[in-house]
C-alpha positions in Angstrom: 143.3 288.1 69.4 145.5 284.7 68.9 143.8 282.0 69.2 144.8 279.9 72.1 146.8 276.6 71.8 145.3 273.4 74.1 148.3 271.8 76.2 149.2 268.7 75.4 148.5 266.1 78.4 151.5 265.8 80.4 152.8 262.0 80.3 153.5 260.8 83.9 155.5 258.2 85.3 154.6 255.4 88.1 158.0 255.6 89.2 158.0 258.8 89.2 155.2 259.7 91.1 151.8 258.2 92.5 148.9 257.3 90.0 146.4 259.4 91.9 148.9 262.5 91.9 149.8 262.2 88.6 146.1 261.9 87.2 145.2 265.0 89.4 148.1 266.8 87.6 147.0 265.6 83.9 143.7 267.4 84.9 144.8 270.6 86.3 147.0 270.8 83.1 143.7 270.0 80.7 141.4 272.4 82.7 144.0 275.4 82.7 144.3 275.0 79.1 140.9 274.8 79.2 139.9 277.8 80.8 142.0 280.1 78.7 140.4 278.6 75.4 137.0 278.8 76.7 137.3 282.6 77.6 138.4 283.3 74.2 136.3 280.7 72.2 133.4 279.5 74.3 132.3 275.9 74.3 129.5 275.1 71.8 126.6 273.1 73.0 126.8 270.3 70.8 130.0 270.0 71.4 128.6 270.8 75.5 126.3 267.6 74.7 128.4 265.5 73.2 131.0 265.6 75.7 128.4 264.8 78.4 127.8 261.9 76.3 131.0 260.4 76.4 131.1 260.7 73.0 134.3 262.5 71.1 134.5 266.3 71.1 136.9 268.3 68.7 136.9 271.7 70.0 138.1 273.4 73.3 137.1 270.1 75.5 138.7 268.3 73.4 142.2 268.1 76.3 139.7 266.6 79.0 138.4 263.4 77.0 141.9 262.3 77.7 141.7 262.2 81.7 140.6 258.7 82.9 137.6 260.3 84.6 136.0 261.5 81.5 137.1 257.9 79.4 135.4 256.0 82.2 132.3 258.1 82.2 132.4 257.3 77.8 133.0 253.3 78.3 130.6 253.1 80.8 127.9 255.4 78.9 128.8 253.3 75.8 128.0 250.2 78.1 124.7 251.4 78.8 123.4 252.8 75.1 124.5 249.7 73.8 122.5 247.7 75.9 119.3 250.3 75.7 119.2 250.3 72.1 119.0 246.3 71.6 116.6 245.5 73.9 114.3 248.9 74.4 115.2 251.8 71.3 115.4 249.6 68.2 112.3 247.0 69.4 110.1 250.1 69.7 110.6 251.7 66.8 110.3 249.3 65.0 107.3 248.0 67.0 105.4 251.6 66.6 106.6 251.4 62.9 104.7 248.6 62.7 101.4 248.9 64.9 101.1 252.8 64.5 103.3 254.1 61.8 101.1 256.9 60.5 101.4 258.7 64.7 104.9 257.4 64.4 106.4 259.4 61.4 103.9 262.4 62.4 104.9 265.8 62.7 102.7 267.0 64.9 103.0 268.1 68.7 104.0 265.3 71.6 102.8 265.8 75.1 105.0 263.5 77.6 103.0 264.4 81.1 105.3 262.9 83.8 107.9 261.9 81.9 110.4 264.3 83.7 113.8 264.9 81.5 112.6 261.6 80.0 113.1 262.9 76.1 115.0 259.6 75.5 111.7 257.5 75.4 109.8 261.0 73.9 112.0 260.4 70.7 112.1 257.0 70.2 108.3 256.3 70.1 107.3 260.0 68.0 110.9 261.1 66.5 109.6 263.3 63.8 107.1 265.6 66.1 107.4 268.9 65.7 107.3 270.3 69.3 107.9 267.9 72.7 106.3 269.2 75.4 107.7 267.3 78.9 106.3 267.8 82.4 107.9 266.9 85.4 108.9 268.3 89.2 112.6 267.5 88.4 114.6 271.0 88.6 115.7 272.6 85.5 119.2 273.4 85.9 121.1 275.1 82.7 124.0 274.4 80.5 127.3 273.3 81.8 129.9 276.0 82.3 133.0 273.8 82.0 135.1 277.6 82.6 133.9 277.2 86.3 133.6 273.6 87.6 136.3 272.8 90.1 138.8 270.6 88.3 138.8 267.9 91.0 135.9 267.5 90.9 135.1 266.4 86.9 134.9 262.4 88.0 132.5 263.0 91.0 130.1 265.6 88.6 130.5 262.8 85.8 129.5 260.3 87.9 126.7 262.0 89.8 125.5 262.5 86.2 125.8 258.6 85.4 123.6 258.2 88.8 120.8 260.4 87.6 120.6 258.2 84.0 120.7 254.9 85.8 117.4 254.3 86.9 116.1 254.5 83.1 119.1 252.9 81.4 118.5 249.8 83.4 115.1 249.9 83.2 113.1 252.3 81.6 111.8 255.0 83.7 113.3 257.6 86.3 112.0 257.5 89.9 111.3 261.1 91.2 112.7 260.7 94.5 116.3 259.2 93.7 116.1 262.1 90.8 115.6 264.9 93.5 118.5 263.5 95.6 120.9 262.7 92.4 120.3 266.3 91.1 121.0 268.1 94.3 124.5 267.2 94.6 126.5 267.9 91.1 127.6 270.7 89.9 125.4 268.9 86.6 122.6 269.4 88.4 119.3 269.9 86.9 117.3 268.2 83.9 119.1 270.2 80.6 122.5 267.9 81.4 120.2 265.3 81.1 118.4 266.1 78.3 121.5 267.3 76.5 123.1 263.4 76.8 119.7 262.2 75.3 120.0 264.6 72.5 123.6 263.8 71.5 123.5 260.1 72.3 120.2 259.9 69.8 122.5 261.8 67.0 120.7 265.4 67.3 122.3 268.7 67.1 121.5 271.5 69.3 120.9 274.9 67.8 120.0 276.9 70.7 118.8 276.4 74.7 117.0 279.5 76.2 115.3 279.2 79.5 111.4 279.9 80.1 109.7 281.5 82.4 106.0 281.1 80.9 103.6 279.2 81.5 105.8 277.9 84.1 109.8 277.4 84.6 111.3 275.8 82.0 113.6 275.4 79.3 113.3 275.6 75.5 115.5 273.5 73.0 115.8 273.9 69.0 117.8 270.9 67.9 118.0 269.1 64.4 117.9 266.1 63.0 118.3 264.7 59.7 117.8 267.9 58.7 114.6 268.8 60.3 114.2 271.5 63.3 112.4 270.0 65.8 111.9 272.0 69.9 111.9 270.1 72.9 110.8 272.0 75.9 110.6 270.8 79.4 108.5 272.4 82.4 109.3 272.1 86.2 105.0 272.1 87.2 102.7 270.2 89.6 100.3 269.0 87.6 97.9 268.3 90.1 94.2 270.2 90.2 92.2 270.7 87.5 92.3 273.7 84.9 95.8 275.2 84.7 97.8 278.1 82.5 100.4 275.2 81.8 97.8 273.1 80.1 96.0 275.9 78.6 99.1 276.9 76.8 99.5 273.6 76.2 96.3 273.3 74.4 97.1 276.3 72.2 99.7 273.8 70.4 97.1 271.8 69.4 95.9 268.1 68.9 99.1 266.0 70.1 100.7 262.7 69.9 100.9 261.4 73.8 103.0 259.0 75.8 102.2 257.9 79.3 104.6 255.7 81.0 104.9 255.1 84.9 102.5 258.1 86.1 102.3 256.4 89.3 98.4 256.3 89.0 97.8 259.6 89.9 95.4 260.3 86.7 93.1 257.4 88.3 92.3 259.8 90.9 90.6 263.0 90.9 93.6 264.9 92.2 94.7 265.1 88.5 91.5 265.1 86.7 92.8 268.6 85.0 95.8 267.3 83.5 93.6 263.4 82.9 90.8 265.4 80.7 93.2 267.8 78.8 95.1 264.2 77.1 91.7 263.3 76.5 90.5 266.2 74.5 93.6 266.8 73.0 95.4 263.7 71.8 95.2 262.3 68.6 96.8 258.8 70.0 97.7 257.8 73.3 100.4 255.1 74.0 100.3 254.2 77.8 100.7 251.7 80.4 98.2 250.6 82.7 100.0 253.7 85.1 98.1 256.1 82.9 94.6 257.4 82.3 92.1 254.1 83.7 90.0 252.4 81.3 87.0 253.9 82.5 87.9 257.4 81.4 87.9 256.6 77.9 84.2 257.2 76.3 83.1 256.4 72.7 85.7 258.2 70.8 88.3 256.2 71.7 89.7 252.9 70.1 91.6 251.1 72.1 94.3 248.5 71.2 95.3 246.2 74.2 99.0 244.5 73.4 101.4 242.7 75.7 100.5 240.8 78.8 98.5 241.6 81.9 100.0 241.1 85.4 98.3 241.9 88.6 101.0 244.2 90.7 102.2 243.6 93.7 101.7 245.5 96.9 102.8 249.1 96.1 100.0 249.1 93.4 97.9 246.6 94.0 95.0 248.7 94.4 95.2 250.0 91.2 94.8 246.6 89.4 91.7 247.4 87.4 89.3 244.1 86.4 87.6 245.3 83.9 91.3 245.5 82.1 92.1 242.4 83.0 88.9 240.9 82.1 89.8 242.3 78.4 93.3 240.4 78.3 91.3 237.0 79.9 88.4 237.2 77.1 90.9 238.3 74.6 94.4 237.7 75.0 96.7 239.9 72.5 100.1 238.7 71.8 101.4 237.5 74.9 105.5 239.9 74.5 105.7 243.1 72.7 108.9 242.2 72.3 110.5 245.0 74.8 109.7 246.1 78.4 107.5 248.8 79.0 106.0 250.3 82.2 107.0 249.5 85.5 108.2 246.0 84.6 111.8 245.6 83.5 111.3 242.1 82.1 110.9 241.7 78.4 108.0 239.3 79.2 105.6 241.5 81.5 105.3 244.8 79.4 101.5 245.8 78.7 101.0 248.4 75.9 97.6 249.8 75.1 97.1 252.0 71.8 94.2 254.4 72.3 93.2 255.8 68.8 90.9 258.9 68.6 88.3 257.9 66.1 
């Protein structure tokens, strides 16, 4: 079969037509091309990824990185990484690198309980784990069929896209509720668009995405890096109760490298005690905010490393200001800055960090 040849983008004219006509026609142009390549070639999911990205793409969507919809979803993703890497990527790696470097080039498994599509933050504090297990209530979604997507509607699905990232670009977490309302309306719905943008953006390439039906919905992705083949999975799954066949699978992968970050508090109540007691048995480290498992829960086996700077919340969790942890930053006081924002605080200044070591 002859392999078919992209169009080139038709030029247009002001004077010879309206800007928002003429873009609309550049695109119908790019996407009919489109569709005929991608029934005879396919799209590969790097290449899937990377566009997603805003980053540059060779192959078959190659034609649609020239329509101003896609260039302003790259500039303004550019924007963004930018930004996230100087003050939040590069201070915690090398932050981890210095206070837990041994957990931080280890292979083993990484359980992110909460963390939603969040692989971004996953990566950055364990980026040579072997397996990252990610929990959240966020749909799954699957990968883009660019084939199918209405044409006119590529800024609008871009943008919706941009919405769902915001959140933790400008901070550093995502909030469940905007995510459930983002996620809804693009034809990018779901966590793998997500999660692909995180891979591509942090320089990984996907070698396969299969979806999961066991131990609950999910998705499975083998990627590489540096030349090491690492899986990422992520589970849709209420986490609440107590003994589960999600955590017993989990379990089965064996002692892990974990990250808490803005769990809304729900492991200091016995609502998620299940989910609370299996990080407990099975971590080897634990790097959480003051949002995670409470003080209390850890018994002997635990040292625990206290770093950053306490601040009593304000009202939406001010009952969950514990005084026994901020009697330990009164008698003690660590560093005052960790030197990025972690938690729910966005400010450099306010982050609190505590390193929970299994003896």
């Amino acid at each position: 079969m002859a392999k078919a040849t992209p169009m080139k983008p038709r030029k247009c004219s002001a004077k010879r037509m309206p800007r928002d006509v003429c873009k609309i026609v550049i695109t119908l142009a790019f996407v009919g091309a489109l569709a005929s390549a991608y029934g005879q070639n396919g799209v590969g999911l790097d290449e899937t990824a990377r566009f997603l990205a805003g980053l540059p793409v060779n192959g078959t969507l190659a034609p649609l990185t020239q329509t101003p919809d896609w260039q302003a979803h790259a500039a303004a993703l550019d924007k963004s990484w930018q930004s996230k890497d100087h003050f939040q990527l590069g201070p915690i790696a090398l932050w981890m690198s210095a206070h837990a470097g041994d957990y931080y080039r280890s292979t083993g498994t990484m359980y992110y309980m909460f963390g939603g599509p969040d692989f971004l933050y996953a990566y950055t504090f364990f980026p040579n784990a072997n397996t990252y297990i990610l929990a959240g209530l966020e749909p799954v979604g699957q990968v883009p069929d660019f084939s199918r997507l209405n044409p006119n509607m590529l800024g609008s699905n871009l943008a919706a896209l941009r919405n769902s990232l915001s959140t933790l670009l400008i901070t550093h977490y995502f909030v469940t509720e905007e995510m459930k309302a983002t996620l809804g309306r693009s034809e990018l719905g779901g966590t793998v668009p997500i999660l692909y943008v995180f891979l591509a953006r942090l320089g990984c390439n996907i070698i396969d995405t299969a979806h999961v039906s066991s131990p609950a919905e999910g998705v499975r992705i083998t990627f590489s890096h540096n030349g090491s083949r690492q899986t990422l999975y992520y589970f849709r799954t209420d986490l609440s109760g107590g003994d589960s066949a999600f955590l017993r699978w989990c379990a089965a992968r064996g002692p892990g490298l974990s990250l808490i970050k803005a769990a809304s508090y729900l492991m200091h109540g016995e609502g998620f005690a299940g989910v609370r007691n299996f990080l407990l048995e099975h971590s080897r480290v634990i790097v959480q905010d003051d949002s995670g498992i409470p003080l209390r829960a850890f018994n002997k086996n635990w040292i625990l490393e206290f770093h950053g700077r306490f601040i009593p919340h304000g009202e939406k969790f001010r009952k969950y200001d514990q005084q026994e942890l901020a009697a330990v930053y009164k008698r003690d006081p660590p560093p005052p800055e960790l030197g990025f924002a972690f938690g729910y605080w966005w400010q450099i200044e306010r982050g609190l960090l505590i390193l929970a070591r299994r003896k």
